[in-house]
C-alpha positions as CSV (number, residue, x, y, z in Angstrom):
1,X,30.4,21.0,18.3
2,X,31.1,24.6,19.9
3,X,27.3,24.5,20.8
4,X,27.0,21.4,22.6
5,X,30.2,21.7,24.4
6,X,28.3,25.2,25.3
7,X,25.5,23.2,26.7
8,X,27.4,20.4,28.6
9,X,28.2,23.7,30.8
10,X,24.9,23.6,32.1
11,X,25.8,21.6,35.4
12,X,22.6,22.1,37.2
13,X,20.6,20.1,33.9
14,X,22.6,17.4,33.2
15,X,19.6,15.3,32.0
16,X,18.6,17.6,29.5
17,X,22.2,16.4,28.1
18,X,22.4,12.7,29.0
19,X,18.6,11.2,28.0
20,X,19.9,8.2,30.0
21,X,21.7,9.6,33.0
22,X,20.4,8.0,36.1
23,X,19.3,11.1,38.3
24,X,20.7,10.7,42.3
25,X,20.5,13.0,45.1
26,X,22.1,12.2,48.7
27,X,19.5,10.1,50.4
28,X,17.2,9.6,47.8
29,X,16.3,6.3,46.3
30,X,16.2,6.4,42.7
31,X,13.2,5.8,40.6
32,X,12.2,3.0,38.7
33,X,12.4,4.8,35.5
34,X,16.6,5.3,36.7
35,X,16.9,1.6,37.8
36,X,15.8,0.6,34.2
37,X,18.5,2.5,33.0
38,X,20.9,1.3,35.3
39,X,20.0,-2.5,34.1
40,X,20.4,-1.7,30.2
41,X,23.3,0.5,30.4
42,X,25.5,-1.4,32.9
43,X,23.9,-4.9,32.3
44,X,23.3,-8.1,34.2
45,X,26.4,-8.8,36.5
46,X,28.3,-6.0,36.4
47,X,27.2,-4.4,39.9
48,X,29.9,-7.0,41.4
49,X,32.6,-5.5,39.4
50,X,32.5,-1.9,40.1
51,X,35.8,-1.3,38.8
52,X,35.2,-2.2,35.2
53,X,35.5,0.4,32.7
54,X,33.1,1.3,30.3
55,X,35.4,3.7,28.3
56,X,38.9,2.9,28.4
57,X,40.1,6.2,26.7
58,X,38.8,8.3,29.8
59,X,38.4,5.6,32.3
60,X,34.6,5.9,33.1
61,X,34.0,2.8,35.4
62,X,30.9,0.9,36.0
63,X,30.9,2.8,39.9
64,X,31.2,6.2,38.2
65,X,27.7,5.4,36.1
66,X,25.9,3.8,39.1
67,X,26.7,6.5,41.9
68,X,27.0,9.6,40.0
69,X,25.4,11.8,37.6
70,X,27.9,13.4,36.7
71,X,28.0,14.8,32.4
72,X,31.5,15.1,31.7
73,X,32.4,18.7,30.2
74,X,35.7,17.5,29.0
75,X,34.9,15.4,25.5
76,X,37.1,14.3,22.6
77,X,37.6,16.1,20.1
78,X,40.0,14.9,17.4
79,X,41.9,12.0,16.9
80,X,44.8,10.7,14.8
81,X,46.9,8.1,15.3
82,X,48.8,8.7,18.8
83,X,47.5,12.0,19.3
84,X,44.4,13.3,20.9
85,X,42.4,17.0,21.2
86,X,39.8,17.1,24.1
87,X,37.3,19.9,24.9
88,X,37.2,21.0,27.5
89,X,33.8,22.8,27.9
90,X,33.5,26.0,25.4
91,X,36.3,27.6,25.4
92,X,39.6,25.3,25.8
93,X,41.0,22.6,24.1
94,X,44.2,20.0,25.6
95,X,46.1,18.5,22.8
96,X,47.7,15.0,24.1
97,X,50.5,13.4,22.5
98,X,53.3,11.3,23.2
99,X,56.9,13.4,23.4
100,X,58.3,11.2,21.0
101,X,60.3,13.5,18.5
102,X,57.4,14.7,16.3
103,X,57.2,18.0,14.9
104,X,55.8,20.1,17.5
105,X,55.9,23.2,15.1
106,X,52.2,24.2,16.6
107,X,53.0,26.0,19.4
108,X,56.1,27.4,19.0
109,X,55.2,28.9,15.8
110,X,52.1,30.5,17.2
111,X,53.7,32.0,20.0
112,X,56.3,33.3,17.9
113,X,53.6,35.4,15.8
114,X,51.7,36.1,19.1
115,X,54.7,37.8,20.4
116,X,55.7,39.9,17.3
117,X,54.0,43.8,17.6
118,X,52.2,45.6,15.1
119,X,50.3,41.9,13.1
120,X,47.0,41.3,12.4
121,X,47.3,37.4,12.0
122,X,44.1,35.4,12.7
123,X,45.7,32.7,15.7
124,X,44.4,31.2,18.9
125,X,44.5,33.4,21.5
126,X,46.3,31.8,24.3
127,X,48.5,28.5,24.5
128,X,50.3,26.8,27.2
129,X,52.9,24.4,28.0
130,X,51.9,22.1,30.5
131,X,54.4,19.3,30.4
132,X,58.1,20.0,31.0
133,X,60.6,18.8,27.8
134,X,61.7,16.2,29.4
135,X,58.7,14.6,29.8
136,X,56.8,11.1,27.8
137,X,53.6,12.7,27.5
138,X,53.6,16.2,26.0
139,X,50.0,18.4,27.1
140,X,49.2,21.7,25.3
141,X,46.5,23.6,26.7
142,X,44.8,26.1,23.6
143,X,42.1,28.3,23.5
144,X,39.1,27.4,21.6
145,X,39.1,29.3,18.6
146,X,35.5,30.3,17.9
147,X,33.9,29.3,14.6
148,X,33.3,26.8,12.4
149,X,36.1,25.5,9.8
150,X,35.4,26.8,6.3
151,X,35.7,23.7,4.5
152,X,31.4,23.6,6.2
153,X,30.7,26.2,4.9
154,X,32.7,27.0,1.6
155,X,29.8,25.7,-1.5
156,X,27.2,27.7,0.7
157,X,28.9,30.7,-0.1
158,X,28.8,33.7,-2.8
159,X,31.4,34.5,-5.3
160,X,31.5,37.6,-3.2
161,X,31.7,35.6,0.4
162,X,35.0,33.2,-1.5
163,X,36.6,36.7,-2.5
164,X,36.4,38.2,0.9
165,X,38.0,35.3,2.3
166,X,40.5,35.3,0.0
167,X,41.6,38.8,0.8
168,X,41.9,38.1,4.2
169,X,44.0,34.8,4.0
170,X,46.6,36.9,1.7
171,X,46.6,39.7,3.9
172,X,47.3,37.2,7.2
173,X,49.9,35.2,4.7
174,X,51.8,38.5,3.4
175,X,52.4,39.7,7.1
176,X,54.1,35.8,7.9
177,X,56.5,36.2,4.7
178,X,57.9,39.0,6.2
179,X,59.9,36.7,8.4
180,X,62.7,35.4,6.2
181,X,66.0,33.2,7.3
182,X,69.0,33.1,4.9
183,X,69.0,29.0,6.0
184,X,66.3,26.8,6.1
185,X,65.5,26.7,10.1
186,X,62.5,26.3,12.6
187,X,61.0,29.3,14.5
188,X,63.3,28.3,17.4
189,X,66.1,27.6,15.3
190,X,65.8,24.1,14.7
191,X,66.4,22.2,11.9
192,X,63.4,21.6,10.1
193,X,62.1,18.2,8.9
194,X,61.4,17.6,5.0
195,X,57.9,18.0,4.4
196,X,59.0,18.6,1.4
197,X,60.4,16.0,-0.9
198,X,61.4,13.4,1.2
199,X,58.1,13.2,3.5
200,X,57.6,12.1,6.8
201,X,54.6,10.0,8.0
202,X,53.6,13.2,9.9
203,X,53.8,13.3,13.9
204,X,55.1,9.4,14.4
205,X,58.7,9.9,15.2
206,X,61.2,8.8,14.0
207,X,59.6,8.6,10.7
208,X,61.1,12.3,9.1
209,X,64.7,13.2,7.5
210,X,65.9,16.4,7.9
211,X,66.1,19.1,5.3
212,X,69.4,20.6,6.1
213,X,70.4,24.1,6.0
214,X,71.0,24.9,2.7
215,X,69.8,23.1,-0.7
216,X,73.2,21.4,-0.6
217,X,72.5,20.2,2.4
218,X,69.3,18.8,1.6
219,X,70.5,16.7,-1.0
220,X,72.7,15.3,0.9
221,X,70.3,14.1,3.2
222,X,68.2,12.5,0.8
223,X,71.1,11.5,-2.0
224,X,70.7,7.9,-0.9
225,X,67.2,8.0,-1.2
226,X,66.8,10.1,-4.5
227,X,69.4,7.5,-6.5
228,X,67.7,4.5,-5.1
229,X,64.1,6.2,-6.8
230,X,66.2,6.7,-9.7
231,X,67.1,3.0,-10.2
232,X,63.4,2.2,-9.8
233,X,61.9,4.4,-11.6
234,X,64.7,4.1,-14.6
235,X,64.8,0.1,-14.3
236,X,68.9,0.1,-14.2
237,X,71.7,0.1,-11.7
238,X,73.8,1.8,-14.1
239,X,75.7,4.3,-12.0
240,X,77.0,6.6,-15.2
241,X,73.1,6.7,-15.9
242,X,72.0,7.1,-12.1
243,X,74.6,9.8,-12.0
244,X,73.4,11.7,-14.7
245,X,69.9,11.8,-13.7
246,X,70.9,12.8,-10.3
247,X,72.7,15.7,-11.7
248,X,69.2,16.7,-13.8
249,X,67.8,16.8,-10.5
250,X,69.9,19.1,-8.7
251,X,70.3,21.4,-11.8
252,X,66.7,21.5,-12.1
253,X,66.0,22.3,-8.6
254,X,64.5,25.8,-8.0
255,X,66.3,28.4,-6.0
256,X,65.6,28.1,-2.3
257,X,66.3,31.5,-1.0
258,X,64.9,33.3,0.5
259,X,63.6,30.9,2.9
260,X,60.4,32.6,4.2
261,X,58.0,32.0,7.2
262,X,55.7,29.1,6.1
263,X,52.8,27.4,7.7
264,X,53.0,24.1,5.5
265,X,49.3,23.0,5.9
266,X,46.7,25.3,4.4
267,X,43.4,24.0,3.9
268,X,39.9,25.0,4.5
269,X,39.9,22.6,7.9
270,X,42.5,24.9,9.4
271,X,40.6,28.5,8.7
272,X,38.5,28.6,11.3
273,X,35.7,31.5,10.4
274,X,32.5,33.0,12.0
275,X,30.5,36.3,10.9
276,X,32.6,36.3,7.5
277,X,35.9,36.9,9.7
278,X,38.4,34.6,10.0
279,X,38.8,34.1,13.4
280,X,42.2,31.5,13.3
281,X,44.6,30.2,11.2
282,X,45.6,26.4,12.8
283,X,47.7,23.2,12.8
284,X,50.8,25.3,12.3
285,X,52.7,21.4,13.0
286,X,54.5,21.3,9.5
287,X,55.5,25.5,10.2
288,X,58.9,26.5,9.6
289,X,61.7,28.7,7.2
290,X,60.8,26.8,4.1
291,X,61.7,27.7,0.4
292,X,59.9,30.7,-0.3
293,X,57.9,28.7,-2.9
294,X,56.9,26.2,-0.7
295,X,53.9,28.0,0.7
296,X,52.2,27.5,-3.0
297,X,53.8,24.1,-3.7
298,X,52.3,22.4,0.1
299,X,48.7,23.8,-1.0
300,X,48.9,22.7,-4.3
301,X,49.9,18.8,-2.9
302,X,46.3,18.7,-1.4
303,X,44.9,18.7,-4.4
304,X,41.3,20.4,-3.8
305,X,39.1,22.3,-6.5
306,X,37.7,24.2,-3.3
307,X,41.1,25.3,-2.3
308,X,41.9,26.2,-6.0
309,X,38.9,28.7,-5.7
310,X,40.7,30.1,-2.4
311,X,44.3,30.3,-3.3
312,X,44.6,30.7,-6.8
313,X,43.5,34.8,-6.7
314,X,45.3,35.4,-3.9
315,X,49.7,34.3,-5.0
316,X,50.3,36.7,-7.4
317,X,49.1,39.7,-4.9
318,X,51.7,37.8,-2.3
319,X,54.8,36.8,-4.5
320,X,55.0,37.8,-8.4
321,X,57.0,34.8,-9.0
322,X,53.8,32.7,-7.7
323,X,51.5,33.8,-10.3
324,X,50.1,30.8,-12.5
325,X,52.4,32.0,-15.5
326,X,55.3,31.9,-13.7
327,X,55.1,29.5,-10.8
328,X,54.8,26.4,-12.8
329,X,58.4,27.3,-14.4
330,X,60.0,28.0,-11.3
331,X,58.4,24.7,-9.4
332,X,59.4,22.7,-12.6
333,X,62.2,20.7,-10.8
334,X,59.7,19.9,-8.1
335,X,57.0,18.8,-9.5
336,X,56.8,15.9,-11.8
337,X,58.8,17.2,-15.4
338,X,59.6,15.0,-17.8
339,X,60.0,12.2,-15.6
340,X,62.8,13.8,-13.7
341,X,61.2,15.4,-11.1
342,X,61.4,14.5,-7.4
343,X,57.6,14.1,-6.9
344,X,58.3,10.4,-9.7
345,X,61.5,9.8,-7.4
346,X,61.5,9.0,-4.2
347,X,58.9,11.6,-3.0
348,X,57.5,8.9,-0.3
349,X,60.1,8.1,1.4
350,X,59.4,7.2,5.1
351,X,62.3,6.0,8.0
352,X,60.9,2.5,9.2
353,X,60.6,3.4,13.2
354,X,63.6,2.1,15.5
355,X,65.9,2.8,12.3
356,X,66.1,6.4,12.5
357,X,70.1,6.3,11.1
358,X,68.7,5.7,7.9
359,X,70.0,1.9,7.4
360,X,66.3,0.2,6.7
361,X,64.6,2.2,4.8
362,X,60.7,1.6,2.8
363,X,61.0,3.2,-0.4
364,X,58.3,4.1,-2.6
365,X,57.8,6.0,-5.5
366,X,54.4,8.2,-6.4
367,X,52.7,10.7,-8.5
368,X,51.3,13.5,-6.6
């Protein structure tokens, strides 16, 4: 992708780009080769309707491919759901999105690290705000980071490739962790949304519940939801039963603190590597003080045998307690245990949009 953005640059070739741009020059006719093209890609008609689009994401009209040859530099990108990246050419990137209340972790997380001294944490080099907060349509201009992600790469490497890797995702994690909150909190002081347990359809506001401060807090935020995924999963309304298996779940809970710098999201797709380096770490959107065993537990959700190969070497070099004697015992209130655990509650729980006071809600329960 880096290296056809690269060649869309070439402005004085466009052709070489476009097989089927139709070639013009002021005061030149066209030749017939271009006016075949013209007839197949604008088609019979169309010439009396100049207006027309012919992409309705970036509003290319049937004037612009008759009277032009002009090859676009700025392309998409990525998609998903309301939210769109665009290159633009080689070396930048605009991230579009509606300023509707998602998490918008990204940037301020990344500037956060790029403004600390004295880190060596692989991040994009430069990002700007371009909309105000106020705002519908928020624009974030990034720099390209350079590479390729690792997830196209990873089964062509060598044990000794994987290890190197490795090293230099723990060293970039360890130097993060050294930014601890005693309360759960975004960079910018925030509270954070539960990624967590109680997880949002990510980005599509107002879909996410907040954690809360403090582990009390968090549960009650999600109490409602938790003993409603008790009475489904347990088949009973019996609130002396309910009650009790509420109470396993908070006694079980692991200890929160401290609540550590997290990026929420790792996965090959967001290493972005070249010459054996890793150039940037990315999509920082789920970023935030988390638990300090929710680094592990986020990664572990993905599920991957490609990310075990990553990750598994590299916990017990960041945290003790994260080694893969310990960390299951620790995480046992988490994860699924004995059928009390929150991943067989309500783990899915998701606001229905337009109810964000919590009155409708679509409660499901799952198995991670």
């Amino acid at each position: 992708m880096a290296q056809a953005a690269i060649a869309r640059e070439d402005y004085s070739h466009p052709e070489k780009i476009y097989k089927d741009l139709i070639r013009r020059a002021p005061g030149v006719k066209i030749s017939d080769e271009d006016a075949q093209k013209q007839k197949k890609l604008i088609g019979a008609g169309d010439d009396n309707n100049p207006d027309k689009e012919l992409c309705w994401s970036c509003g290319w009209s049937v004037k612009n491919e008759w009277y032009s040859c002009y090859g676009s530099r700025i392309r998409i990108f990525h998609t998903r759901g309301n939210i769109g990246i665009w290159e633009i050419g080689s070396q930048w990137m605009i991230r579009d999105q509606p300023n509707d209340a998602s998490l918008g972790n990204d940037y301020i997380t990344q500037e956060f690290l790029r403004n600390q001294s004295n880190l060596n944490i692989p991040l994009l080099k430069e990002m700007r705000k371009l909309s105000k907060p106020g705002d519908k349509i928020d624009l974030t201009l990034m720099s390209r980071a350079q590479g390729v992600g690792l997830d196209t790469i990873w089964d062509t490497l060598s044990s000794k490739q994987k290890s190197d890797y490795s090293n230099q995702l723990a060293s970039a994690i360890k130097q993060w962790r050294q930014f601890t909150s005693p309360i759960a909190k975004k960079v910018d002081g925030g509270v954070p949304d539960d990624c967590l347990i109680a997880h949002c359809v990510r980005l599509v506001a107002p879909t996410c519940k907040k954690m809360g401060r403090t582990t009390e807090e968090w549960f009650d935020n999600i109490e409602k939801e938790l003993r409603l995924g008790l009475c489904l999963l347990h088949k009973t309304n019996d609130p002396l039963i309910i009650e009790e298996k509420f109470q396993q779940l908070k006694k079980g809970f692991p200890t929160s603190e401290p609540y550590v710098l997290t990026h929420g999201d790792l996965n090959l797709t967001n290493i972005i590597v070249k010459d054996e380096k890793i150039e940037a770490i990315i999509d920082w959107e789920l970023s935030g003080y988390f638990p300090w065993w929710a680094e592990r537990w986020m990664s572990l959700r993905a599920g991957r045998d490609d990310m075990d190969e990553l990750f598994d070497p590299l916990w017990a070099d960041i945290d003790s307690e994260m080694n893969e004697e310990i960390f299951p015992e620790v995480c046992e209130g988490v994860w699924a245990d004995d059928r009390h655990g929150y991943a067989l509650v309500s783990a899915n729980v998701n606001l229905i949009p337009g109810n964000s006071d919590g009155t409708n809600l679509d409660i499901k329960t799952s198995i991670f």
